[in-house]
Backbone bond lengths (Angstrom), bond angles and torsions (degrees), N, CA, C in turn:
res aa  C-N    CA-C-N  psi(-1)  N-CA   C-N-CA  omega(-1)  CA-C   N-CA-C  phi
1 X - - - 1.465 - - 1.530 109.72 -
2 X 1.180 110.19 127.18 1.399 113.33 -178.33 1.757 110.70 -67.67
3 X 1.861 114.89 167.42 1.455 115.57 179.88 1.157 110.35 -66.49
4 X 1.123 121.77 -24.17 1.728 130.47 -168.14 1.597 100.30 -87.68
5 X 1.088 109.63 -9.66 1.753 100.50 -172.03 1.995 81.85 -99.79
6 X 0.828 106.22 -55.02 2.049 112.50 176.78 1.168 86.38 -46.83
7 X 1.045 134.08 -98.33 1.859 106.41 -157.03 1.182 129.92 -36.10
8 X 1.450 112.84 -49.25 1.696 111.20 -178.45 1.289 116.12 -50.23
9 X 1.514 107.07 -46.63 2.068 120.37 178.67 1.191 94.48 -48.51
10 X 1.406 131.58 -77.35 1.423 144.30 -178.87 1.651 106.54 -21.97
11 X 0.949 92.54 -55.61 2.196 104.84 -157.13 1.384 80.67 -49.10
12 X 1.782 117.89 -72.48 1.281 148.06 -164.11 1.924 104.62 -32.75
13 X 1.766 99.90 -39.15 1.609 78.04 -145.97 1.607 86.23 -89.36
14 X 1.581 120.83 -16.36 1.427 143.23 -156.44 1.721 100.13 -69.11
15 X 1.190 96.57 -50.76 1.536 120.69 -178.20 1.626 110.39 -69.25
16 X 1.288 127.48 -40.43 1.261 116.72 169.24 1.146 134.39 -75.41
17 X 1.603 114.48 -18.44 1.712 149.07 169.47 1.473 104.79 -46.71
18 X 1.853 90.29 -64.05 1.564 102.69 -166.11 2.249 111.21 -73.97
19 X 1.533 107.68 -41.70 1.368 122.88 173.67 1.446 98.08 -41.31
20 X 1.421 112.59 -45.86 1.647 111.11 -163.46 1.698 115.43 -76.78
21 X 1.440 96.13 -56.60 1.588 104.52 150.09 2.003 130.03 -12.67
22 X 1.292 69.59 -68.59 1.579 92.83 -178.45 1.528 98.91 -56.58
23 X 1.560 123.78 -89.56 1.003 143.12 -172.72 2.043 105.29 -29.87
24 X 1.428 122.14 -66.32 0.972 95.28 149.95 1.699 175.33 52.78
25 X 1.732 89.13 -117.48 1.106 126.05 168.22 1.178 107.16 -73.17
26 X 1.201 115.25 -59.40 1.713 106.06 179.46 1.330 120.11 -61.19
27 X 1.108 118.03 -34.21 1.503 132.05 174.03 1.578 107.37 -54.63
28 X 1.027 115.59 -41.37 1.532 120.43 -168.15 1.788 99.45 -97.05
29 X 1.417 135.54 -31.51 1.088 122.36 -171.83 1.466 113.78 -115.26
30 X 1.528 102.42 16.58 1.979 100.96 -170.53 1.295 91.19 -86.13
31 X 1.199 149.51 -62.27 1.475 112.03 -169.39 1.228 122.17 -26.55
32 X 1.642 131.61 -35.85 1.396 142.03 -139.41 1.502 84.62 -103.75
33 X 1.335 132.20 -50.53 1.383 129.51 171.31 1.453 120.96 -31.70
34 X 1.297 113.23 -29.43 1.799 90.26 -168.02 1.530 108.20 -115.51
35 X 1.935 110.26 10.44 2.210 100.18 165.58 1.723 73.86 -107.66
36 X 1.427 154.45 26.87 1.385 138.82 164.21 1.281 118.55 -36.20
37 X 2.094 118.80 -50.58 1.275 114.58 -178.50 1.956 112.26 -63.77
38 X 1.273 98.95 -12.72 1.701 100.23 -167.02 1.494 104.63 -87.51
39 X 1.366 122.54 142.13 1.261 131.76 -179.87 1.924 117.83 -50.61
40 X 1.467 100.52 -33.29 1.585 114.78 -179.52 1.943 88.36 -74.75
41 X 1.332 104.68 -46.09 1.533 91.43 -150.79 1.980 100.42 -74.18
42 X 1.089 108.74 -14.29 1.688 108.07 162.22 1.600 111.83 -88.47
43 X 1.059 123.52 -15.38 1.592 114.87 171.75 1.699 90.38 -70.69
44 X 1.258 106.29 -52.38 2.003 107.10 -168.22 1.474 104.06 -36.84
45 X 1.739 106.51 -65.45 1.467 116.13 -157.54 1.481 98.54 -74.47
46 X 1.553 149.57 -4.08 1.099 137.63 140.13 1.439 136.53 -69.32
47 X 1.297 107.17 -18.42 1.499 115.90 172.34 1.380 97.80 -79.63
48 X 1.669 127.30 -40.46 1.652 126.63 -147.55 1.786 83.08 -74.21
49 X 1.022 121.25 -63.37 1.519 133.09 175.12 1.665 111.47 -32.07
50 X 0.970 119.03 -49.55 1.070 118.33 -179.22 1.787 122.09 -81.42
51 X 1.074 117.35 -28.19 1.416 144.32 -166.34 1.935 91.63 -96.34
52 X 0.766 121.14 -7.73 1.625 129.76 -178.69 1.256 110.74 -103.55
53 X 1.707 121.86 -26.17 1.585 108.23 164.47 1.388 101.06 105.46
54 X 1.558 105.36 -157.47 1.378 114.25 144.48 1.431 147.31 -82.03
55 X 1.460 99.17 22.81 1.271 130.77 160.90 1.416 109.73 -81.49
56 X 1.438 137.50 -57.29 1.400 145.91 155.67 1.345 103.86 -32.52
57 X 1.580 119.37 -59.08 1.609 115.20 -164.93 1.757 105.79 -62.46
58 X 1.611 104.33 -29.86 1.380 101.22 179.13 1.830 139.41 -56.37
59 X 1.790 78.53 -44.39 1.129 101.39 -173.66 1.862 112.91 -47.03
60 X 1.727 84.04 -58.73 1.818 99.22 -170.66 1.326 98.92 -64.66
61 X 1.125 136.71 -44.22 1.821 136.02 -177.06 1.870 89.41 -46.20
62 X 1.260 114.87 -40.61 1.391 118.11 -163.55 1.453 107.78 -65.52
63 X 1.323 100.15 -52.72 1.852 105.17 -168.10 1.818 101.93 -69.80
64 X 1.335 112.14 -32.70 1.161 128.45 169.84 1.620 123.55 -42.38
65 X 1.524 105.41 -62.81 1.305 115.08 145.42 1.599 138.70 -27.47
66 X 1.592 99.20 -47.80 1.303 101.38 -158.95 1.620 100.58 -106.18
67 X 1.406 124.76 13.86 1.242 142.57 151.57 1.397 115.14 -73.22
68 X 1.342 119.10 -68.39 1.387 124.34 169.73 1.284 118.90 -55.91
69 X 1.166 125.18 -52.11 2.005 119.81 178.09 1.846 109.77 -84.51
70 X 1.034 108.06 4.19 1.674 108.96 171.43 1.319 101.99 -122.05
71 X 1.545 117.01 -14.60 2.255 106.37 175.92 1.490 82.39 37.48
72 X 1.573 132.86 109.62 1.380 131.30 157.29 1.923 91.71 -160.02
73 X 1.126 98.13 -23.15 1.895 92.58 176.79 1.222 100.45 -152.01
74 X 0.867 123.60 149.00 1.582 142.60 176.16 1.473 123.57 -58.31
75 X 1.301 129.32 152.44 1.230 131.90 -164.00 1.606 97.83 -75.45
76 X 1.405 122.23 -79.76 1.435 122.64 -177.67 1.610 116.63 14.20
77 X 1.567 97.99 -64.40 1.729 98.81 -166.45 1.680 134.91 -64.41
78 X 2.464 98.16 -11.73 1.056 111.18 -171.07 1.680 78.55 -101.20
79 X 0.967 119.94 -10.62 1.767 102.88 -167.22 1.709 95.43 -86.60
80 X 1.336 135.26 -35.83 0.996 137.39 -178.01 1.546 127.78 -66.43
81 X 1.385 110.03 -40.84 1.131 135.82 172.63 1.969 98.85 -71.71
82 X 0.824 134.49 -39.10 1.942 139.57 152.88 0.942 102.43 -24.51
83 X 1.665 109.58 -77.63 1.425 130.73 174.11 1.294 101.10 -4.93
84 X 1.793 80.28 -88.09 1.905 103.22 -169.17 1.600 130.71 -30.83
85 X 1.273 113.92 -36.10 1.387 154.47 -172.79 1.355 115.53 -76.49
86 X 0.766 109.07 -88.37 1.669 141.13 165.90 1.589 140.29 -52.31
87 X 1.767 102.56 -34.86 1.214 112.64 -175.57 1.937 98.61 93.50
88 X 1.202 110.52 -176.20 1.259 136.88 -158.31 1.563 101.57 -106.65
89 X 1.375 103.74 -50.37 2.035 95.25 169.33 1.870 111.82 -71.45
90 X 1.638 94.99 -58.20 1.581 85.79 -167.75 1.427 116.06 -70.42
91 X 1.700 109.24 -14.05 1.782 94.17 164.54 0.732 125.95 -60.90
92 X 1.510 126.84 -42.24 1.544 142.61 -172.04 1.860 90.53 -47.86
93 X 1.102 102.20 -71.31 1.769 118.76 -163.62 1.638 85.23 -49.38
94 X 1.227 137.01 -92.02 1.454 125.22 177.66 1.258 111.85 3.64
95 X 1.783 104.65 -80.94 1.439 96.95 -158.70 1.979 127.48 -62.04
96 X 1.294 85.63 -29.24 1.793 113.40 175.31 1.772 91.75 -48.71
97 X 0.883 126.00 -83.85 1.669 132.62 -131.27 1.527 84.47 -87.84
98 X 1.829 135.35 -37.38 1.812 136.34 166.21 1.559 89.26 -43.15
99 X 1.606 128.66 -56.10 1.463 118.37 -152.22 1.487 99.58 -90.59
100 X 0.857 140.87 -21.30 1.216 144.63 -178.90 2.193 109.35 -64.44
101 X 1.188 97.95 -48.57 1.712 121.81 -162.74 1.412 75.06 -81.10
102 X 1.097 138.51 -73.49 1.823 131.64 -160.27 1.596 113.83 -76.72
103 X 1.555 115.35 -1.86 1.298 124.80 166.46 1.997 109.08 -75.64
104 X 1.158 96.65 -51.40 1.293 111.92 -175.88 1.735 106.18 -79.93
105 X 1.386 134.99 -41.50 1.264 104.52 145.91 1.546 136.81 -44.33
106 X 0.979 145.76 -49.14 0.910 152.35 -118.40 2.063 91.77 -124.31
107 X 0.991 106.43 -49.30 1.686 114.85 158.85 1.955 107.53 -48.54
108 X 1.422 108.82 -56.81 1.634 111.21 -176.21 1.530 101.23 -58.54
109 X 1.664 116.11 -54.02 1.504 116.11 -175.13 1.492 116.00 -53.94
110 X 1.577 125.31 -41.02 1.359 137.57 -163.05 2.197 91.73 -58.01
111 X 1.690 81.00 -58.21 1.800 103.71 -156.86 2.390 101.49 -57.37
112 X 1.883 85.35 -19.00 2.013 72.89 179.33 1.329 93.92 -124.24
113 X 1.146 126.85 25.90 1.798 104.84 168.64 1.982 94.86 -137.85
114 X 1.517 119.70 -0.14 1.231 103.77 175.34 1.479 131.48 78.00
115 X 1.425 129.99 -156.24 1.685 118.69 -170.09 1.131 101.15 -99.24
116 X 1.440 146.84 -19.55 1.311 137.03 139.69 0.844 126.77 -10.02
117 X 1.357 134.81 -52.26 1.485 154.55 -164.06 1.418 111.20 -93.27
118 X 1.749 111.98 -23.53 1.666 110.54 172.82 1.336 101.57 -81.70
119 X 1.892 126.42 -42.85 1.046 126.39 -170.57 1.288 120.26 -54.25
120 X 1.391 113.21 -28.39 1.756 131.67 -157.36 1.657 90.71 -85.89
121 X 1.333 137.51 -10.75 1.796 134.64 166.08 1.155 125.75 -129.36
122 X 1.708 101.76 -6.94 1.730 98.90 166.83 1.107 111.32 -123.28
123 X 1.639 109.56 -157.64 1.370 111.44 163.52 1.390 126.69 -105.32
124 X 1.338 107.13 115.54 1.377 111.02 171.69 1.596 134.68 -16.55
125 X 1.185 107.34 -73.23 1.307 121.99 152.35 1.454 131.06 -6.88
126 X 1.169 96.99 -57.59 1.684 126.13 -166.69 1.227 104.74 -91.23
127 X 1.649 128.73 -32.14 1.103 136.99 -161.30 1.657 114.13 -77.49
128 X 1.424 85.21 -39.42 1.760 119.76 -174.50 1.866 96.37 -69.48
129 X 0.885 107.91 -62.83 1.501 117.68 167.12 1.080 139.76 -3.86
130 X 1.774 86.57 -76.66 1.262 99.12 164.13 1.616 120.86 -98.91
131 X 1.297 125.83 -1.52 1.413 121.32 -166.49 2.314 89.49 -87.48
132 X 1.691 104.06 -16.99 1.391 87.34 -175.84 1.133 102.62 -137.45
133 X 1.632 121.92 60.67 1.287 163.00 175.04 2.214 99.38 -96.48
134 X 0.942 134.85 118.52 1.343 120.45 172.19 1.574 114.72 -73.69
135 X 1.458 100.40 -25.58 1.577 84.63 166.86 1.170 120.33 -70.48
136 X 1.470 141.12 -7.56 1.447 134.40 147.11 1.245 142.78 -91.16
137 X 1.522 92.30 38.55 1.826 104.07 -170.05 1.255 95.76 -130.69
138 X 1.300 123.67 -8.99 1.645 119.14 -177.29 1.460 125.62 -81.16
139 X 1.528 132.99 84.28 1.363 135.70 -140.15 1.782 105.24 -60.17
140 X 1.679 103.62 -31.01 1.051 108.43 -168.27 1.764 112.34 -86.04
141 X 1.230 120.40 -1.24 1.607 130.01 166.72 1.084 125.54 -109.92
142 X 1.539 107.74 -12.09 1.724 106.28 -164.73 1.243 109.14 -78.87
143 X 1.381 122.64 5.54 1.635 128.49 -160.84 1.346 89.95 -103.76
144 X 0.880 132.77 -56.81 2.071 134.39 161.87 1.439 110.62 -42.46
145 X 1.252 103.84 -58.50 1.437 85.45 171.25 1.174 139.51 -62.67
146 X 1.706 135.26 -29.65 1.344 145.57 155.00 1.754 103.45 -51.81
147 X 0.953 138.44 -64.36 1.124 140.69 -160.23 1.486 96.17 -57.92
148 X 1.552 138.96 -58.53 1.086 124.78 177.90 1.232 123.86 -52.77
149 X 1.654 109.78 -43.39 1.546 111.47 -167.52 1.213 104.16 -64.08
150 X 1.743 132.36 -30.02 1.046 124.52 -176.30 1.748 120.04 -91.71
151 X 1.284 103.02 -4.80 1.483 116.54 155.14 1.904 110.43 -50.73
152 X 1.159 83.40 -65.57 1.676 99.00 -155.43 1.858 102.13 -71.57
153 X 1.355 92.21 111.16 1.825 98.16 171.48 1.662 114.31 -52.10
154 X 1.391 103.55 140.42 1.681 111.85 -171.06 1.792 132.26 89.87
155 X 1.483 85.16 -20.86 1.631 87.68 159.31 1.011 130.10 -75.81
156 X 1.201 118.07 143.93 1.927 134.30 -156.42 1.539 97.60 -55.32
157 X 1.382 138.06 41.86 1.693 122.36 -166.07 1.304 107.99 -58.46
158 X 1.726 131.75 -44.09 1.473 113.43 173.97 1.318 118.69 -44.32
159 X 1.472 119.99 -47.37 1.103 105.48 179.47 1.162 117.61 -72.87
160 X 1.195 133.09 -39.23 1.858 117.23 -176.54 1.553 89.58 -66.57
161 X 1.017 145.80 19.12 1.983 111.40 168.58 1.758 100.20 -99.59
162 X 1.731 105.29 -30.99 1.918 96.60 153.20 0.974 122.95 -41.44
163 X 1.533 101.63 -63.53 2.089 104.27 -163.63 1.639 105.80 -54.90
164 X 1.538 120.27 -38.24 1.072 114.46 173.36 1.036 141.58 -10.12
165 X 1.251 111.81 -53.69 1.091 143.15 -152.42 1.834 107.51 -76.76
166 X 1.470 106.34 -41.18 1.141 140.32 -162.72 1.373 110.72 -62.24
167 X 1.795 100.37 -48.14 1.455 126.08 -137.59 1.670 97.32 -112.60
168 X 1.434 107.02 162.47 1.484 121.29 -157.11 1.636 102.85 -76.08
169 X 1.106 130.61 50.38 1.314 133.44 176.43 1.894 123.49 -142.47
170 X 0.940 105.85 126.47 1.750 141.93 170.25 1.767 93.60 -7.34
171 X 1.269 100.52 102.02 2.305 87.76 -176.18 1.923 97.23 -70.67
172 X 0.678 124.59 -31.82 1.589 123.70 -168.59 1.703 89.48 -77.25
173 X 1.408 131.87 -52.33 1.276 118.12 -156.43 1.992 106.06 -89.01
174 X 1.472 78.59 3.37 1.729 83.47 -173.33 1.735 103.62 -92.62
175 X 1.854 120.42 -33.23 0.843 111.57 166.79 1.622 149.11 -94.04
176 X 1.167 83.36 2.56 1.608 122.51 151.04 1.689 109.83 -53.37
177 X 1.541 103.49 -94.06 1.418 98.73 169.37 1.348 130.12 -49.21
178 X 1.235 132.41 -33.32 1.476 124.90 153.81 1.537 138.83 -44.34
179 X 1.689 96.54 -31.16 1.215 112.30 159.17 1.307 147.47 -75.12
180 X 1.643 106.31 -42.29 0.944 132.63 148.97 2.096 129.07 -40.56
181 X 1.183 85.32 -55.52 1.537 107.31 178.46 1.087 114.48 -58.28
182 X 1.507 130.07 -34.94 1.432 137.23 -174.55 1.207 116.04 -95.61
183 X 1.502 115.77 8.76 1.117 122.02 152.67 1.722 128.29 -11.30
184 X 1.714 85.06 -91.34 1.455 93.81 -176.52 1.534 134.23 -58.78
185 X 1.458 107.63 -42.37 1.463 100.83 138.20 1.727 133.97 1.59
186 X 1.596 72.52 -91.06 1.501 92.91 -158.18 1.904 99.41 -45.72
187 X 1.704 104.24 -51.23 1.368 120.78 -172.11 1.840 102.70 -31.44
188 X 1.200 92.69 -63.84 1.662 116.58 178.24 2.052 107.83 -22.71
189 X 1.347 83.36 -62.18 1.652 97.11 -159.38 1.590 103.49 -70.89
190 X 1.575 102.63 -35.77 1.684 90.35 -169.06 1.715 124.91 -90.21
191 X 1.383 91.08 5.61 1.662 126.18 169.82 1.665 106.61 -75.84
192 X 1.413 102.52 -57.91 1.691 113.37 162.52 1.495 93.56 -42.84
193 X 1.659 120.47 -93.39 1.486 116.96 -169.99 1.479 128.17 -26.42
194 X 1.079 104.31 -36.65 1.667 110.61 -175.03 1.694 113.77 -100.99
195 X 1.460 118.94 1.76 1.328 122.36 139.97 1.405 139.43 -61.42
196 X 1.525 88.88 -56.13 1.090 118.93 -170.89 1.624 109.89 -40.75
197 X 1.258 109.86 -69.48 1.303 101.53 155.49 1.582 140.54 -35.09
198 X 1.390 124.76 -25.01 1.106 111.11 -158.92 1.831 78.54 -110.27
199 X 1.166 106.35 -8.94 1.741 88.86 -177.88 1.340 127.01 111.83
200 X 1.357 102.20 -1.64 1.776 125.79 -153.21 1.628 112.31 -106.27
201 X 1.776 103.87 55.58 1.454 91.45 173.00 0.995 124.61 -75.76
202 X 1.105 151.23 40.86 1.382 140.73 -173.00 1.465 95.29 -111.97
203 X 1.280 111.67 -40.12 1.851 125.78 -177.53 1.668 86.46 -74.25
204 X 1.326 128.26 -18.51 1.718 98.21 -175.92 1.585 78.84 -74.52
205 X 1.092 118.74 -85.07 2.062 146.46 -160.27 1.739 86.51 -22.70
206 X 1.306 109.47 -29.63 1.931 88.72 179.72 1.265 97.88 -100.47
207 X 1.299 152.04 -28.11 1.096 143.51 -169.64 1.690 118.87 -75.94
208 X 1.204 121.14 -38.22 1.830 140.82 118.40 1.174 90.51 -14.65
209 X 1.300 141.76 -133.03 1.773 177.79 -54.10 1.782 82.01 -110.07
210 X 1.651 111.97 -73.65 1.348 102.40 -175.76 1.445 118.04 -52.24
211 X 1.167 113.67 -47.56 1.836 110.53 -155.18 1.486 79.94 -59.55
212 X 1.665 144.87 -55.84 1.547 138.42 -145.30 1.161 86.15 -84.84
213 X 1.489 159.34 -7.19 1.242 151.59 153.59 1.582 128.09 -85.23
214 X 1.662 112.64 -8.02 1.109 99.80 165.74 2.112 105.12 -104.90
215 X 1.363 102.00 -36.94 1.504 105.98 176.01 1.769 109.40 -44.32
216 X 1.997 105.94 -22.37 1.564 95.00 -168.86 1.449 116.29 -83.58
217 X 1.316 108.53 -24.47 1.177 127.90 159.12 1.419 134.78 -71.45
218 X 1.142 112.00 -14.11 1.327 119.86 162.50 1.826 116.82 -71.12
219 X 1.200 94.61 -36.88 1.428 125.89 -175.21 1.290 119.73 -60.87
220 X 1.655 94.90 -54.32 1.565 107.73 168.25 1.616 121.05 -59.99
221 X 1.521 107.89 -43.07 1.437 106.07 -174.53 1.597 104.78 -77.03
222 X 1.183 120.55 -16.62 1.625 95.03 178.43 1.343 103.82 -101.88
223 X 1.264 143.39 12.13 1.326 145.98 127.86 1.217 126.76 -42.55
224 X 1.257 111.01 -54.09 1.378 110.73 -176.38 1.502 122.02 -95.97
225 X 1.906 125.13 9.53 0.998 111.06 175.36 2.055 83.72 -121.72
226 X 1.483 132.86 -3.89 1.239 134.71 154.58 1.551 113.49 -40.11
227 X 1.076 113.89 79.79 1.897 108.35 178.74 1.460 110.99 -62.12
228 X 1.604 105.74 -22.72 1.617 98.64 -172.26 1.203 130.76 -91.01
229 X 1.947 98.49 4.94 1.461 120.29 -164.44 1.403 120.47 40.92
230 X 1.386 119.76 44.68 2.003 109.17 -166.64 1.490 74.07 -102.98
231 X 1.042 164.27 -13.22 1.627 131.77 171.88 1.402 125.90 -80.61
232 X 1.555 100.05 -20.01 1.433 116.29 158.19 1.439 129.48 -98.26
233 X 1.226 112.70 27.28 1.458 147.04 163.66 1.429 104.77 -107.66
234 X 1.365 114.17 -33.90 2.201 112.60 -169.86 1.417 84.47 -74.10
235 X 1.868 108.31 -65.68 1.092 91.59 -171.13 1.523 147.86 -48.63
236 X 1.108 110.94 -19.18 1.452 120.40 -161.50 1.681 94.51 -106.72
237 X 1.252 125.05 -11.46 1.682 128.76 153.46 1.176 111.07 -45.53
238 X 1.406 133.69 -43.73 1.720 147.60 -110.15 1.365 69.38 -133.84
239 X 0.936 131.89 -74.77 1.760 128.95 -148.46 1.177 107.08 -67.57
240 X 1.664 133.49 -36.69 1.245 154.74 165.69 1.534 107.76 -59.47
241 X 1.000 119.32 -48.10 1.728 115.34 168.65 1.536 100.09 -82.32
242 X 1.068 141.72 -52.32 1.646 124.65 -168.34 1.880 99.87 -51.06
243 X 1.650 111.83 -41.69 1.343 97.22 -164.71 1.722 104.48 -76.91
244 X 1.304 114.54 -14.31 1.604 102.29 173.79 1.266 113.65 -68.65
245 X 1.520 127.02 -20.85 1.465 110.92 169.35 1.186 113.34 -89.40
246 X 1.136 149.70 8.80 1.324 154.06 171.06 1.157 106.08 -91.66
């Protein structure tokens, strides 16, 4: 069977996994969907979640999933909803070891089905871009550069764990640091989630304030001891393509 026939099977069986997933989930949690903005109706959908087992843990690993291999909505809302769920430690741990397991799929799929398989969820275009960009060919920088991009909230990270795949760097040490890196992030959001409930924005607005105050500083120091400036070259790639689609 040819690679081109492996991707399509793949897309096919990937896509009905996740459709079903989805479908589901909603099925089982839409009542709970529409008091969500109300404080009762997030106590509900945290009890229903919780009272579901590892059926609950499934579900969100699920929607989780189908965020990262479809890039169609942003992480925030599954990291928050953890929060909600979970609390602020065990979301964190959720989301860590969910992104970690779908990092490393998705690294094995890239490394046996090839750019076919990036083309078939991103954009081509973009892919090409950056896979023949020199700041992503340098084995000995590209590890600084992932770690920041995945520092800094709003960078495309689903998509760099495709290109990954592509690019001259270590898949185990790449999803490591990807994982690792999104740490604070994640910390951020599921602190939001697990406020949220109790009512306590002020602990979200500081819990925000720090993570963008320690990631900025992180930022700064490897800027300023980076002589070769290539992370402030990624960055300013990223900002330069976000504003061409705008």
């Amino acid at each position: 069977m040819s690679r081109k026939a492996k991707v399509k099977i793949f897309k096919i069986i990937l896509l009905v996994i996740v459709i079903a997933i989805i479908i589901g989930t909603i099925i089982y949690l839409m009542p709970l969907f529409k008091n969500i903005s109300t404080v009762e109706g997030q106590l509900a959908f945290k009890q229903k979640i919780q009272e579901s087992g590892f059926i609950g843990f499934l579900m969100l690993f699920g929607l989780q999933f189908a965020q990262v291999f479809l890039i169609i909505i942003p992480g925030e809302p599954i990291e928050i909803l953890a929060g909600m769920c979970y609390g602020a430690v065990y979301g964190t741990l959720f989301i860590e070891l969910s992104a970690f397991i779908i990092s490393c799929i998705i690294i094995f799929a890239v490394r046996k089905l090839g750019r076919k398989f990036v083309y078939s969820f991103c954009d081509e275009e973009k892919v090409k871009k950056i896979e023949n960009s020199k700041l992503f060919q340098n084995s000995k920088t590209i590890e600084w550069i992932m770690i920041i991009l995945f520092l800094i909230p709003g960078t495309p990270k689903d998509l760099l764990v495709y290109i990954a795949g592509l690019l001259p760097i270590n898949p185990l040490r790449f999803v490591i640091i990807s994982t690792v890196a999104r740490i604070p992030s994640v910390v951020s959001s599921t602190i939001a989630g697990d406020q949220i409930l109790q009512g306590d924005y002020k602990m979200i607005l500081v819990s925000y304030a720090v993570t963008f105050a320690l990631v900025g500083i992180v930022v700064f120091i490897v800027n300023k001891f980076d002589k070769t400036k290539t992370t402030e070259e990624a960055l300013n790639f990223f900002k330069k393509e976000e504003s061409k689609e705008k």
